[in-house]
Every structure is written in C-alpha cells, then in structure tokens.
C-alpha positions as CSV (number, residue, x, y, z in Angstrom):
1,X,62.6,-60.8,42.9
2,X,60.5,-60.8,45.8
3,X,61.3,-64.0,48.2
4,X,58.2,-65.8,50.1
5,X,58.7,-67.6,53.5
6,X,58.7,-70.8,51.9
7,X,61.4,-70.3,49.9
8,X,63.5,-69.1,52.6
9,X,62.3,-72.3,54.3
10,X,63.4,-74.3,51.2
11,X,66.6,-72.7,51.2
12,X,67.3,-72.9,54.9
13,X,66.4,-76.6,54.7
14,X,68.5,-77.2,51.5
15,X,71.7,-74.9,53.0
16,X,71.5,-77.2,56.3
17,X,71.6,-80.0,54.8
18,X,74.1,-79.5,52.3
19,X,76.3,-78.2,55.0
20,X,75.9,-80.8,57.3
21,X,76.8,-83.2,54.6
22,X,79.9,-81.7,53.8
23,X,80.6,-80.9,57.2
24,X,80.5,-84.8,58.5
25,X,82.3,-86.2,55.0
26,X,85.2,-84.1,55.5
27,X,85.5,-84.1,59.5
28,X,85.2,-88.3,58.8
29,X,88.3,-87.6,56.0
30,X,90.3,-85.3,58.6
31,X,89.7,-88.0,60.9
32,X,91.2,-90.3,59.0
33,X,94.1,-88.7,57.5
34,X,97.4,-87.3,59.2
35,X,97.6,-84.8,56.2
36,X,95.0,-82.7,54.8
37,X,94.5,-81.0,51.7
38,X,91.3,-79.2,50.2
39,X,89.3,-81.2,53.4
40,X,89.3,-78.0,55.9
41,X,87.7,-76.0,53.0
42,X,85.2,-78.5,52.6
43,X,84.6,-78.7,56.4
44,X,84.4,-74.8,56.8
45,X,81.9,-74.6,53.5
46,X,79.8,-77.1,55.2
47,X,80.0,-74.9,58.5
48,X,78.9,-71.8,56.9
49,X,76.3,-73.0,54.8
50,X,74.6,-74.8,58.2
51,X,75.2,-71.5,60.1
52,X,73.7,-69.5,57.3
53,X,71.0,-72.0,57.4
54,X,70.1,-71.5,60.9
55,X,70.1,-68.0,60.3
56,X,67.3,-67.9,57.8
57,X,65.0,-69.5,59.9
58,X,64.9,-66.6,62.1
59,X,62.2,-64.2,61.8
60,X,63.0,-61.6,59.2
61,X,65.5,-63.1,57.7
62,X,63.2,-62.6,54.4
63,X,63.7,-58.8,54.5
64,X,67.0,-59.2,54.9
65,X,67.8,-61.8,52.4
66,X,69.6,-59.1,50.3
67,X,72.4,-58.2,52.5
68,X,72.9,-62.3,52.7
69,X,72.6,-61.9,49.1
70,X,74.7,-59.2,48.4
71,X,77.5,-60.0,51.1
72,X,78.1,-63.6,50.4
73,X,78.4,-62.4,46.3
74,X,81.3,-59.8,47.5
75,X,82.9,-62.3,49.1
76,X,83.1,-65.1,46.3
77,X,84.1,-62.2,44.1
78,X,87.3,-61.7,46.4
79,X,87.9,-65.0,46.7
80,X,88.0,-65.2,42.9
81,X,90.3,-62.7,42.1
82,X,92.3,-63.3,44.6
83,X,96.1,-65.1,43.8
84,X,96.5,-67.8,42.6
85,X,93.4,-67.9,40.7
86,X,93.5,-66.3,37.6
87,X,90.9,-63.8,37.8
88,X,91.7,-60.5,38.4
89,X,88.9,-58.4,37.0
90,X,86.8,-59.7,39.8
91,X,87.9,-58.0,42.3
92,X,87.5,-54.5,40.7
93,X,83.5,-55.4,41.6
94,X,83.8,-57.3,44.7
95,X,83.8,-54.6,47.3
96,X,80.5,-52.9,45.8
97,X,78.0,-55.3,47.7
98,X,80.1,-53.9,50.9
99,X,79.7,-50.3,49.6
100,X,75.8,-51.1,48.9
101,X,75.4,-52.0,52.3
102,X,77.4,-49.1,53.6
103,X,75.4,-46.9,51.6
104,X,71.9,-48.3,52.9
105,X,72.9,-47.8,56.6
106,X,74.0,-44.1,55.8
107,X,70.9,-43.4,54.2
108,X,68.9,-45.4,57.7
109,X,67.5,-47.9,55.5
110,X,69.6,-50.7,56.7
111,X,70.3,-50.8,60.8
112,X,74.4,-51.2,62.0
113,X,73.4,-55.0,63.2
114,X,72.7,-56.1,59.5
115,X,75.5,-53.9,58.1
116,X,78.0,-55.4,60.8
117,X,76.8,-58.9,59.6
118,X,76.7,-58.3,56.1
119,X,80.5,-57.2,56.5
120,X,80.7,-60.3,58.7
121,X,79.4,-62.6,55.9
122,X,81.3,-60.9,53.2
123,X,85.0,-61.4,55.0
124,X,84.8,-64.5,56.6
125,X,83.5,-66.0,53.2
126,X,86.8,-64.0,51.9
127,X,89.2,-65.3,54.4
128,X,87.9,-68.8,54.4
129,X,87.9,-68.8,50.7
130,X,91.6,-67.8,50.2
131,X,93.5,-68.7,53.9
132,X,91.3,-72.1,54.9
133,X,94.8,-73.6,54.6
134,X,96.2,-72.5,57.7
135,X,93.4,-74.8,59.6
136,X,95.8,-77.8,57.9
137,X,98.6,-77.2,60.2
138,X,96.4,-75.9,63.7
139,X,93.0,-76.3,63.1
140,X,91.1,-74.6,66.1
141,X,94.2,-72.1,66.0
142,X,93.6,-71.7,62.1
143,X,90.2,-71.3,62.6
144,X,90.5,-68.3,65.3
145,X,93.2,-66.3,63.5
146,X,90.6,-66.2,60.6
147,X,87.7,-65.4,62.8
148,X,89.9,-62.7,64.6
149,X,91.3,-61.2,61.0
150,X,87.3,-61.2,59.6
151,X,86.8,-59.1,62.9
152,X,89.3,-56.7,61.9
153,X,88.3,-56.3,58.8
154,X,84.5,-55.2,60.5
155,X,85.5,-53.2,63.1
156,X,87.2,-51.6,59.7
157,X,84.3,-50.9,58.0
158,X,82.2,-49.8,61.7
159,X,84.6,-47.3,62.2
160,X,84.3,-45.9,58.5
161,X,81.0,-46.0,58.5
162,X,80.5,-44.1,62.0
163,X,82.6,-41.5,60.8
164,X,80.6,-41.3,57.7
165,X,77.3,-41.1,59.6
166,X,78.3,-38.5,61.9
167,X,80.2,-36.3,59.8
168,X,78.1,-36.4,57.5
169,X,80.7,-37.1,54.8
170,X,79.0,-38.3,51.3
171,X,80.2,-36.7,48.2
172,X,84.1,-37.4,49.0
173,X,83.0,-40.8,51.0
174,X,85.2,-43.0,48.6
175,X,88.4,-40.4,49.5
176,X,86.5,-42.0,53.6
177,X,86.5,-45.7,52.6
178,X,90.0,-46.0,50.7
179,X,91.9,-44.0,53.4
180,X,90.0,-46.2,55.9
181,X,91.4,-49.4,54.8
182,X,94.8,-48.3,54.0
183,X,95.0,-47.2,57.2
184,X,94.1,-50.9,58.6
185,X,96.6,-52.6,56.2
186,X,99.5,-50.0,57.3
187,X,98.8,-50.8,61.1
188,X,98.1,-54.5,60.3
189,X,101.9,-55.0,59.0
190,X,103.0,-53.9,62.4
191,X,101.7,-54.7,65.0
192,X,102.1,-58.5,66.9
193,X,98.8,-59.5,65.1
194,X,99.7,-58.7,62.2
195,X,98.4,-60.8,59.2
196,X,99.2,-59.1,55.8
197,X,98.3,-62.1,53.9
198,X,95.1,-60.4,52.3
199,X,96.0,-56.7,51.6
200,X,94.3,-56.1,48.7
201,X,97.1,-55.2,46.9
202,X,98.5,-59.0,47.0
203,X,95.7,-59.5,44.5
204,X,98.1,-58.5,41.4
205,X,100.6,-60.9,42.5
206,X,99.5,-63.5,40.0
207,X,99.7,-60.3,37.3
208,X,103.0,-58.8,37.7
209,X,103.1,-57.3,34.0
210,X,100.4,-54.9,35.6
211,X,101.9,-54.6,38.8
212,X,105.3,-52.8,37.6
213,X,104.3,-49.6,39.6
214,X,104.8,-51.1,42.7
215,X,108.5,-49.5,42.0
216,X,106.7,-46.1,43.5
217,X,104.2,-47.4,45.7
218,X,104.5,-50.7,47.2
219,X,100.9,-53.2,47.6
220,X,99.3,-50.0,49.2
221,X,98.8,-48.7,45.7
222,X,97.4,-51.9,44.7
223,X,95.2,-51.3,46.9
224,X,94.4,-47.9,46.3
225,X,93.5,-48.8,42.5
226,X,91.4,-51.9,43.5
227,X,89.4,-50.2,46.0
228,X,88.8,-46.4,43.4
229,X,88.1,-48.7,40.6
230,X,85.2,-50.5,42.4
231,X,84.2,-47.1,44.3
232,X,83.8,-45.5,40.8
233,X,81.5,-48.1,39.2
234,X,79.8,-48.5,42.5
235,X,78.7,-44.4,41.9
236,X,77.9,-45.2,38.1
237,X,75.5,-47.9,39.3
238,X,74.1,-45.4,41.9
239,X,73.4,-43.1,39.7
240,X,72.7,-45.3,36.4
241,X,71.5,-48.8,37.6
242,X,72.3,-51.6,35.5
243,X,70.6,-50.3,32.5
244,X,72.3,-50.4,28.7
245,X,73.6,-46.8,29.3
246,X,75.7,-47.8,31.8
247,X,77.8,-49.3,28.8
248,X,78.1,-46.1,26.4
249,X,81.9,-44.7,27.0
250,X,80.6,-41.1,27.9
251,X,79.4,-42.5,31.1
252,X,81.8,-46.0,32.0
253,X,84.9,-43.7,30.1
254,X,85.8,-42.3,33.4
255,X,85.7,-45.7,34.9
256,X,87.7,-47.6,31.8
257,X,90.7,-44.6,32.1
258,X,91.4,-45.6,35.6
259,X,91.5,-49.1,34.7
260,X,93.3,-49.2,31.2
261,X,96.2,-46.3,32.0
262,X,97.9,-47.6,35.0
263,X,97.6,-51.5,33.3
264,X,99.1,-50.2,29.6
265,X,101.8,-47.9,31.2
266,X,102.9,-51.0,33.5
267,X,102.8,-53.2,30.5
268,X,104.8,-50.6,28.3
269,X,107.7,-51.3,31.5
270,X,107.5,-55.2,31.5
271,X,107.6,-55.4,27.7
272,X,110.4,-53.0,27.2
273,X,112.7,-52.7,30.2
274,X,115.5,-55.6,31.0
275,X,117.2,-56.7,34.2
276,X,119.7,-54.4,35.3
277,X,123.0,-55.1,37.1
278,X,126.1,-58.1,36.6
279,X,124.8,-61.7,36.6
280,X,124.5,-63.8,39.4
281,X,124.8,-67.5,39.1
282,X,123.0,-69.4,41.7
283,X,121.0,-72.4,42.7
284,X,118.0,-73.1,44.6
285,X,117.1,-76.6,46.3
286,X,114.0,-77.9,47.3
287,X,114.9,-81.0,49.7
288,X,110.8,-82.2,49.7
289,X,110.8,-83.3,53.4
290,X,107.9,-83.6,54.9
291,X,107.3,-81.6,57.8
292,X,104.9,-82.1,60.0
293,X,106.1,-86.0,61.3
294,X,109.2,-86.3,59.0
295,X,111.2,-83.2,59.0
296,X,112.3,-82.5,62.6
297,X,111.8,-86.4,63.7
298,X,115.4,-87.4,61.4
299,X,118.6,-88.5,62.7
300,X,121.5,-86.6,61.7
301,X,123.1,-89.5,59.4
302,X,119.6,-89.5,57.1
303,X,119.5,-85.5,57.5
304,X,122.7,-85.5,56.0
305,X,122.1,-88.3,52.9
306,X,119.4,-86.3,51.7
307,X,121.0,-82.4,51.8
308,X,124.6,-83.7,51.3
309,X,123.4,-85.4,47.7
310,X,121.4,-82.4,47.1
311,X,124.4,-80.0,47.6
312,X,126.6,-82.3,46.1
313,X,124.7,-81.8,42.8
314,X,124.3,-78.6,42.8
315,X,128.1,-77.8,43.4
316,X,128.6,-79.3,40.1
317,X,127.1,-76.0,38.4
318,X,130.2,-74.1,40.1
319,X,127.4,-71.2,40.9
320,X,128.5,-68.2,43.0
321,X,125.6,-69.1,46.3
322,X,123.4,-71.8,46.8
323,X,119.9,-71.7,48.6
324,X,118.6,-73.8,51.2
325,X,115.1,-73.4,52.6
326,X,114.2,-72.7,56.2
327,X,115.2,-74.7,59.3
328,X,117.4,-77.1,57.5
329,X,119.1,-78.3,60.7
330,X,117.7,-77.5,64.2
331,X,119.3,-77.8,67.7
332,X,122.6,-75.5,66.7
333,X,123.7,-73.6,69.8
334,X,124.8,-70.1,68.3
335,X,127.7,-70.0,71.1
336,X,129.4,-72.7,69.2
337,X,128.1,-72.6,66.0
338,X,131.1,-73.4,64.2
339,X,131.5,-76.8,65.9
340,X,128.5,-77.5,64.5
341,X,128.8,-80.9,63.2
342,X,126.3,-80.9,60.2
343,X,127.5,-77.1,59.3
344,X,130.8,-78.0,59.2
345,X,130.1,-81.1,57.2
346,X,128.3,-78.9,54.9
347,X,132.0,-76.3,55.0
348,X,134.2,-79.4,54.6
349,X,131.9,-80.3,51.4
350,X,132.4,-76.4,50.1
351,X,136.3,-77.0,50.5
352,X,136.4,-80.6,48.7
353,X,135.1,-79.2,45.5
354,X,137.6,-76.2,45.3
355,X,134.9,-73.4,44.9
356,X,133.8,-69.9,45.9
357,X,130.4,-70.8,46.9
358,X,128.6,-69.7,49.4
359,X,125.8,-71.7,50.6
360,X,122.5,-69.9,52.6
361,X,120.5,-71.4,54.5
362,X,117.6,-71.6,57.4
363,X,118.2,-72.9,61.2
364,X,116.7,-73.6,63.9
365,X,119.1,-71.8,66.8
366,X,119.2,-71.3,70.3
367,X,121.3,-68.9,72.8
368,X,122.0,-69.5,76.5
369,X,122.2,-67.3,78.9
370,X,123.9,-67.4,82.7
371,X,124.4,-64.8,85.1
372,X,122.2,-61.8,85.2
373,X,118.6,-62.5,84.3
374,X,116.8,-60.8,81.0
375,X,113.7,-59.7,81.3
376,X,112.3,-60.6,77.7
377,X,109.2,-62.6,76.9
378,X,110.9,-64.9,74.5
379,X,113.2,-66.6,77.0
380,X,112.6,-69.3,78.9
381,X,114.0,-70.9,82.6
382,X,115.4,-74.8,82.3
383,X,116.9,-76.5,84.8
384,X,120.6,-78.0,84.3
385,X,121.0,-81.8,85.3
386,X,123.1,-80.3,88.4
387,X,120.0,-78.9,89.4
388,X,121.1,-75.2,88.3
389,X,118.4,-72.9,86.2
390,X,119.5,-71.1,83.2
391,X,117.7,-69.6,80.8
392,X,117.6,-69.9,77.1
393,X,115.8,-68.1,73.6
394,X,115.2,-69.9,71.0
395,X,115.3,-68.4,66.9
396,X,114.4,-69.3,63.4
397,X,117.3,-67.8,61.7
398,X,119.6,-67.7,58.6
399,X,123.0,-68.1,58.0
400,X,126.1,-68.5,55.4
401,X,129.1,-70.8,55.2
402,X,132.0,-70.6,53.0
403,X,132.8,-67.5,54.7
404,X,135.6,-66.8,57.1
405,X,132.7,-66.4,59.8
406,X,129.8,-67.6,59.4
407,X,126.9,-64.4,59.8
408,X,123.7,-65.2,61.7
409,X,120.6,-63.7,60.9
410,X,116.9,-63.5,63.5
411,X,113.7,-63.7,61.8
412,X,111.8,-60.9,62.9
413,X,108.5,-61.2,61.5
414,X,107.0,-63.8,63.6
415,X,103.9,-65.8,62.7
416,X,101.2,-64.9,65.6
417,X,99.9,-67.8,67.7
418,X,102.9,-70.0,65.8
419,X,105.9,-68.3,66.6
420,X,105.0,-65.7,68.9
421,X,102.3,-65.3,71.6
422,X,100.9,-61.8,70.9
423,X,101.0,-59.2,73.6
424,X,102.0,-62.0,76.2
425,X,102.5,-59.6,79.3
426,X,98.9,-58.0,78.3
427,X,97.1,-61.3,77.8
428,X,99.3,-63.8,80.4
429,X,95.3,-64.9,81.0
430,X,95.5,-66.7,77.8
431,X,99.3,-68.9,78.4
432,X,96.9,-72.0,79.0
433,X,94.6,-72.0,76.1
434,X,97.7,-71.1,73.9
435,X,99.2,-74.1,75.6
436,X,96.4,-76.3,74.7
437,X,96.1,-75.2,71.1
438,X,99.3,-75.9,70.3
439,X,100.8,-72.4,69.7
440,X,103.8,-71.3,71.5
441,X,103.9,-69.0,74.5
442,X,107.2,-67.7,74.3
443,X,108.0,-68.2,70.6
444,X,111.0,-66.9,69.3
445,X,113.7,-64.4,69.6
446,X,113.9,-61.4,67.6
447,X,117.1,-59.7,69.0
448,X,119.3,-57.7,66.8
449,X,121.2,-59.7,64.2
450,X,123.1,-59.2,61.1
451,X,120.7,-58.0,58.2
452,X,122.3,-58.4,54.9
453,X,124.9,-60.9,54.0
454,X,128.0,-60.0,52.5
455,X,129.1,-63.1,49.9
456,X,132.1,-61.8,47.7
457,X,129.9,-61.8,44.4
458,X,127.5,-59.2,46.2
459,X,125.0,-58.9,49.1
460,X,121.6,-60.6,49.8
461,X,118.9,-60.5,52.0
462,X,117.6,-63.2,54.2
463,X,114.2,-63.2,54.2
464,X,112.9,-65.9,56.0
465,X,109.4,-67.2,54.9
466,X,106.8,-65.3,56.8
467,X,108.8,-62.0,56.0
468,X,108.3,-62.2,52.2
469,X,105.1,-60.8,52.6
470,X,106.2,-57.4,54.4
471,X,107.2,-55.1,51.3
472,X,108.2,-51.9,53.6
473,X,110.3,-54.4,56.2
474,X,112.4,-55.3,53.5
475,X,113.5,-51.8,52.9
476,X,115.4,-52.4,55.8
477,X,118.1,-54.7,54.1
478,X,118.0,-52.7,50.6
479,X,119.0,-49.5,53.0
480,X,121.6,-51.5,53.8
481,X,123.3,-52.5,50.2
482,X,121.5,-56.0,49.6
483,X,121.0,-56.2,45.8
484,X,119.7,-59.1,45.8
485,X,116.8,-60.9,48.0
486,X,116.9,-64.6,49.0
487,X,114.1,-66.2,50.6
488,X,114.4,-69.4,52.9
489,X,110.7,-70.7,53.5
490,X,109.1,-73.9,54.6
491,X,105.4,-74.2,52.6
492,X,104.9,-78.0,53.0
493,X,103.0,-77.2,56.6
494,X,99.8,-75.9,54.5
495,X,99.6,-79.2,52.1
496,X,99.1,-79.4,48.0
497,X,96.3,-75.7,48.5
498,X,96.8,-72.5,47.6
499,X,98.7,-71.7,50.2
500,X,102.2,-72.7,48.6
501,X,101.4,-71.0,45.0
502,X,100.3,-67.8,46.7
503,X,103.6,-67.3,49.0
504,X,105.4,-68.3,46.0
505,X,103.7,-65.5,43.7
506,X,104.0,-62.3,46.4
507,X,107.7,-62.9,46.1
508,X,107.2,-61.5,42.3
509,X,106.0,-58.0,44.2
510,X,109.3,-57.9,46.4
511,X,111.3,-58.1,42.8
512,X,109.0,-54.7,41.8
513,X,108.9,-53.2,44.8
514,X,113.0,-52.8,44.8
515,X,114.1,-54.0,41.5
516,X,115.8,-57.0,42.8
517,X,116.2,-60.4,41.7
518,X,114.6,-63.0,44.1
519,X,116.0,-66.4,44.7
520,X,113.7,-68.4,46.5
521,X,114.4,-72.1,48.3
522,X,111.1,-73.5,49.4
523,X,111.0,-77.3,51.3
524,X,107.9,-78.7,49.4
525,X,106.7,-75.7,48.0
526,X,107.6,-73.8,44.6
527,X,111.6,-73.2,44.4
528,X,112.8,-70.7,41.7
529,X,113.7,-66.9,41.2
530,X,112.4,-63.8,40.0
531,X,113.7,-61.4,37.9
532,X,113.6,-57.7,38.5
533,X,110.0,-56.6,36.8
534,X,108.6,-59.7,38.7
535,X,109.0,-62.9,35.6
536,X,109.8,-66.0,36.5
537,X,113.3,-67.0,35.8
538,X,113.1,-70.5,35.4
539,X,109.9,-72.9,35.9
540,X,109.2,-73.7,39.6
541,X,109.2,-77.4,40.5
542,X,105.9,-78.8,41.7
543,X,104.4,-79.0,44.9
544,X,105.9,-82.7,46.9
545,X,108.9,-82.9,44.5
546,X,112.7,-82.6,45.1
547,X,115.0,-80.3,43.1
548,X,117.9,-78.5,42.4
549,X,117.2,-75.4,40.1
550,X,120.1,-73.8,38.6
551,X,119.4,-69.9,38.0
552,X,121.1,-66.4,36.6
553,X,119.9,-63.4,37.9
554,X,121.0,-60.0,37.8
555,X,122.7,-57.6,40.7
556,X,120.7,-54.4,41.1
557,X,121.8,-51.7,43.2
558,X,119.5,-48.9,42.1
559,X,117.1,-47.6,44.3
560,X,113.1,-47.3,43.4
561,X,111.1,-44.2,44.5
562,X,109.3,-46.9,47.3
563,X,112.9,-48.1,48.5
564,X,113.5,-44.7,49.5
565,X,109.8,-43.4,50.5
566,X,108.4,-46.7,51.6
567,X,104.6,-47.0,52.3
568,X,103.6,-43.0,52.2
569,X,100.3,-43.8,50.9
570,X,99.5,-45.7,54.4
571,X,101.0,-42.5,56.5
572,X,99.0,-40.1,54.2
573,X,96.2,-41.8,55.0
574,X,96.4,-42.2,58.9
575,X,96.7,-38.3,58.8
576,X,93.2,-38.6,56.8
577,X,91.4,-40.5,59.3
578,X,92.5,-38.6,62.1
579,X,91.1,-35.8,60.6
580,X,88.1,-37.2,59.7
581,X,87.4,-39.1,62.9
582,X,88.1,-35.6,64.5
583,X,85.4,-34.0,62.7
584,X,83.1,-36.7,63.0
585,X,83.9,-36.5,67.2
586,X,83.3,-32.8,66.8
587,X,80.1,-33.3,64.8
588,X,78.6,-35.9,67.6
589,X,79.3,-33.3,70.0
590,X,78.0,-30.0,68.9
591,X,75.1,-32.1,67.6
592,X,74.6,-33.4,71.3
C-alpha cells in the first residue's frame, strides 16, 4: 500500500486528537480519584498516540511509515501474549517486525536513527502495555523506570546490531540476536536496576502445562524458544513471503517441530507426573487492607481486630504453618523483637489453641546502631531527644513465631527507586530528585540474615514479594534444604490491573523451576498455592477481598537439573557475545 501525504496528515490529525482526548479524560479521572485503576493506561495511550502524532507531521515521516508500522504491531503482539492475557501464540511472531527492521539496517536500507526508534516504538508500546501499573503507585517514578527499561532494551538491540554490521555475521545472526538478549536478561537480574518483570520467558507463566521444562532451564529457556521460534519463521518469510507455500509442511515443518515437541513432551509431564514428597497442611490469609492511606495509617487495637479474627479462623483448621503477607506490622525494633507487643499477642494466640503451628509472616523492621559508625548506604543518622545521633537501617523482612526463637529473615531483592536508590555513591547528584519523587534514598537493608526457616513439619523459604520473580536467587534457599517456598507479598499498591494476576502467575514458574510447592499470602492480591508442575491448588480469592485459604501441598526435597546448574544458558551466552563483540572490534579495526 503506498501512503500519500494527506493520509499521513489525516492520521496525524486523527492520532492527535484521539490522544489528547484520552489524555485529558483520564488526567481529569486521576485528578479526581485517590486510587487508580486502568486510568494511567489510558493516560499513557493518549500520550503515545499524540507523540506519534507529532511525529508524522515531520517531513519524511511517509517513507518511514513502515517501521511506525511494523514497530508498533511487534509491540501490541507482546503485549498480547504476554501474562495474564491468554494469548500465547502471539508472541512466537511479535519479535519479527524488530528482526525486519534489524535486517533492513544491515542490508543499509534503513539508517541506525529509524532502527533505534523503531525499537524505541516497539518497547515502550511493550512496557506500557503490560507494566503501566506501576505509574498507580509513583506516577512520574513509574513512568521513568519504564522509559529507562525501554532504553535497555535499545541499547540491546544497538549493540546486536553493531556487532552484526561489523562482523559481518548473517547466516548464524539468530545464534547473534538470541545470545544478545539472554545476555541482557542474565545481567538485568543482577544488577541494582534490575527489572526482571518482562523476560520473555515470564510469557508461559499463564501456561504452565507447557512450561514443565523450566525443571532444566529456568525462564532463560523460555526465552530461548520464544525468541528461535520467531527467528525461524522470520527466515521462512525472508525467503518465502507471505505466499500459500509458506503453509505446505515441507517448508513451515521445521518451524512447527520446534513449536509442537517441547509443548507435547511438557504436556506428557503435567498430565502424567504427581506431587512428590509428605503433605503439608497449611493456610494462607489475605487480610484485604488497603495500602496506600489505610494499611500503615492503623492503630495497633484495629491492626489487631482484623489479623487476630483472621488467625483466629484459620487456627481452627489445626494446619502445620500459616501465611501472612508482607509488612503485617511495622515499627518492630529487631533488638527486642520478642517484646514485641503485637508478635507476642500473635505467640500468646498460638499457645491458647494448644497447636504446633507456626505462623510466617512479613515486617517492617529496624536495627540501631551506637558506637562505631558503619559505613553502608542504607543507614541513616537521627538525633536522640538528649540531643545524641545514632544511626539506624531500616528492612522489609520475614519472620516465624511458635518457635523457641523467633528467625528473622532481609529481603534482598529490593525494588529500585522504591526500596533502594540505585548506585547511590555513583549518582549522590540525583538524592534530591529521588527526594522529590517520592522514592527512597537510602532504602533498605540487605545484611546477612537467616535464609530458610526451619518449622518442625519441614523448611520454607521466605520469599518476600519482589523476589518471586528471581528464579536463580531462589536457588539460594533450596541449596540450603527449603522444600517448600512461601511467598509474603503486598499487590494492592498496583490497583484491580494486571499487575496482581501476573505476580500471582510467575509464582507457578518457581514451583517448575525447583519442584516445590508454593504457598503464597498476598494483602489484596491473589492468595493460594501451587503445586509442584506449577497447578493451582485451590482457587485464588479475588482481587479487594478478604480470606483465609486452607491448602495441602506436598514436601519436595529433590533437586531439578536448574536447582543445581542455575541459569547456564545466560553464562553460555555472555561467553558468546564476548566473542562476537571481539570479532566485530577486530573487524572495525583491520577494516580501518
């Protein structure tokens, strides 16, 4: 189809004033409500649609109207088959338009400025699509970690395609591309900007009956499968166009075997394999307090009517461990944590009813610290009312009562911006802004705790919220006998979006990953547990309503090839890419 200026006129007219209308409908709603929904995606729809807009009444836009195209279909293709929406396929094609463009600028008919801003287009439709949600608890802060993610992912595809220019690598390119980005997601678990939310390989998360070999190699080889299936069918439309032989099997058969083996042999597993290990009986509660003006504003006395009915209820199941989500009570000073007096209401409650339960759940904590000074960003310098400065370090951590002591656990995968100021000494510049946006400058702790939990009945690990999407940091408590995973999250900050379902449904790729049950105690969000091969154990409550879910689940201490070998496809490929960029480097200068 060729395009004429006036219909890129009509469009730009049309896509700025669509956006602008969205844009001011939703900013009047946000304006108006303490509490937002499905408002920020509006607002950022409206934003990109006025932005693209302005873009296509610049000269030449019409000659470029395909990567605008071609980009913005990629990225409502990821958006689509991305959790919790129920269509899969769709990302086995949405990477193509991104390979297209890639493939034009190799072959000089496209320059790096349009394929840098068709990559541009194609992520931040991606991320905005799928994470808009963060904006609902820090909106200018939401909006920047999505801008600086959709720069990641660029810089991703610039430095793949440099090396593929200058090395002149073509005919094992996809080998190029894949190794690329499993390079970025391995770095991108661990670093302090770390944002793991859209590795590829969450995208089965919604499909665990075809995710079952995740046993061997984590969401890397998710990722690996996504990105050769849509490599392969991008070559077969290279080299066949979208023409009616594209369809007969001696040409897509190649294509169709990587897709239909690894699905039928994971399906074979999920069908015919059963939980290993003794039962556990347990029970998950979902208190449904608000957080953002209810939450942390209670006294103690209304703290304790809600939580103290909620245990009281479920103690009459007799189960081995309850499961309380994430910063139940806040203020507890660790050095006398056992004179707590809402933890040891909760231990004098344990004793009344005569049982062996054990009860986990999340805290808000805090150490101090006189005498020497420690030199660690996280801690902070108050002033006594004497006059006298101490300092202080504040953590989101776990713990467990109805033991003889009661075992304190750090989170250590901090959210950036929310829970830790990335790189602080490097970017002190920045303490201001950070200030003013809300995020924290010192965050929390992350000092060396106690990882697994020892209850009688077996051994769990606290995983608190944030953590549940690492699948390689959670080796770190299965090395250390946990045989069962427990995670202690708070999802009401993100509102009745997709946030919740999606944090909710990558906990089914921690069961794979290890073979081990999850029990999972969410405040607002979805409360339940997952058997070992990923299934739901019981129905998850609903997003904004209260519960106490009574569960079995089985005790697994068998180790999976990834417990023990962890993300090797991520080190392979960083061994890959150095030597590739080391023979495109030696290319570039012999050629010079």
């Amino acid at each position: 189809m060729k395009w004429k200026d006036s219909d890129i006129k009509k469009y730009a007219i049309g896509s700025l004033t669509v956006g602008l209308i969205m844009a001011v409908a939703s900013g009047i709603r946000i304006l108006q409500k303490p509490l937002w929904n499905h408002e920020t995606l509006i607002l950022l729809v409206g934003a990109w649609l006025v932005l693209s807009g302005l873009l296509a009444l610049r000269v030449g836009f019409r000659q470029h109207i395909h990567v605008f195209l071609f980009s913005a279909l990629g990225g409502v293709l990821a958006c689509l088959g991305f959790p919790p929406l129920p269509f899969l396929p769709l990302i086995f094609f949405a990477f193509i338009p991104l390979l297209w463009l890639e493939n034009e600028h190799y072959h000089g008919r496209l320059s790096k400025r349009w394929l840098l801003y068709g990559s541009f287009n194609f992520f931040i439709i991606w991320n905005i699509g799928t994470t808009f949600w963060i904006t609902n608890t820090a909106f200018l802060p939401g909006i920047v970690g999505m801008l600086i993610n959709t720069g990641l992912m660029v810089l991703v595809v610039g430095w793949i395609s440099w090396i593929h220019k200058r090395a002149k690598i073509d005919w094992y390119f996809g080998s190029l591309f894949i190794a690329g980005w499993l390079t970025f997601e391995f770095f991108h678990l661990r670093w302090e900007l770390s944002w793991p939310w859209l590795h590829l390989g969450n995208a089965l998360a919604s499909w665990p009956a075809v995710a079952q070999w995740y046993e061997y190699t984590g969401t890397l080889g998710g990722t690996l499968w996504i990105l050769m299936l849509n490599y392969l069918f991008f070559q077969l439309l290279r080299k066949h166009g979208l023409t009616r032989s594209l369809v007969r099997f001696s040409i897509i058969g190649k294509w169709l075997f990587w897709l239909i083996v690894p699905m039928v042999w994971s399906l074979i597993v999920y069908f015919t394999t059963s939980p290993a290990g003794s039962d556990l009986h347990a029970v998950v509660i979902n208190p449904n307090i608000e957080p953002h003006f209810e939450k942390f504003t209670q006294d103690e006395e209304s703290r304790w009517a809600v939580y103290g009915a909620l245990v009281e209820k479920a103690l009459e199941t007799n189960p081995d461990l309850i499961v309380l989500p994430e910063t139940i009570f806040d203020g507890i000073n660790l050095d006398n944590i056992d004179l707590n007096p809402s933890l040891t209401r909760l231990n004098q409650l344990l004793l009344q009813h005569g049982v062996e339960s054990r009860l986990l759940m999340g805290i808000a904590a805090y150490r101090v610290f006189r005498g020497k000074p420690i030199d660690r960003s996280s801690v902070r310098t108050s002033t006594d009312p004497t006059g006298q400065t101490f300092q202080w370090e504040a953590y989101n951590s776990a713990i467990m009562l109805g033991l003889d002591t009661i075992p304190v656990y750090h989170k250590q995968k901090l959210v950036p911006g929310a829970e830790i100021f990335p790189y602080r000494r490097l970017l002190f510049f920045l303490n201001p802004i950070i200030d003013q946006l809300g995020g924290s400058v010192h965050g929390y702790g992350r000092i060396g705790s106690q990882d697994v939990f020892d209850f009688g009945h077996g051994k769990i690990a606290p995983v608190i919220c944030y953590e549940s999407v690492y699948g390689e940091y959670t080796r770190k408590y299965i090395a250390q006998g946990a045989n069962v995973i427990g995670i202690v999250t708070n999802d009401g900050w993100w509102g009745n979006t997709a946030g919740h379902r999606q944090h909710y449904e990558f906990a089914a790729l921690r069961a794979i990953e290890y073979r081990r049950s999850v029990l999972r105690s969410a405040n607002m969000g979805m409360s339940g547990a997952f058997d070992q091969l990923g299934r739901p154990v019981v129905s998850p409550n609903d997003y904004d309503e209260a519960a106490v879910i009574p569960v079995t689940v089985q005790l697994n201490d068998r180790l999976t090839f990834y417990a023990i070998w962890g993300d090797f496809l991520g080190r392979f490929s960083i061994f890959m890419m150095l030597f590739f960029s080391l023979k495109a480097f030696v290319a570039s200068v012999v050629r010079k």
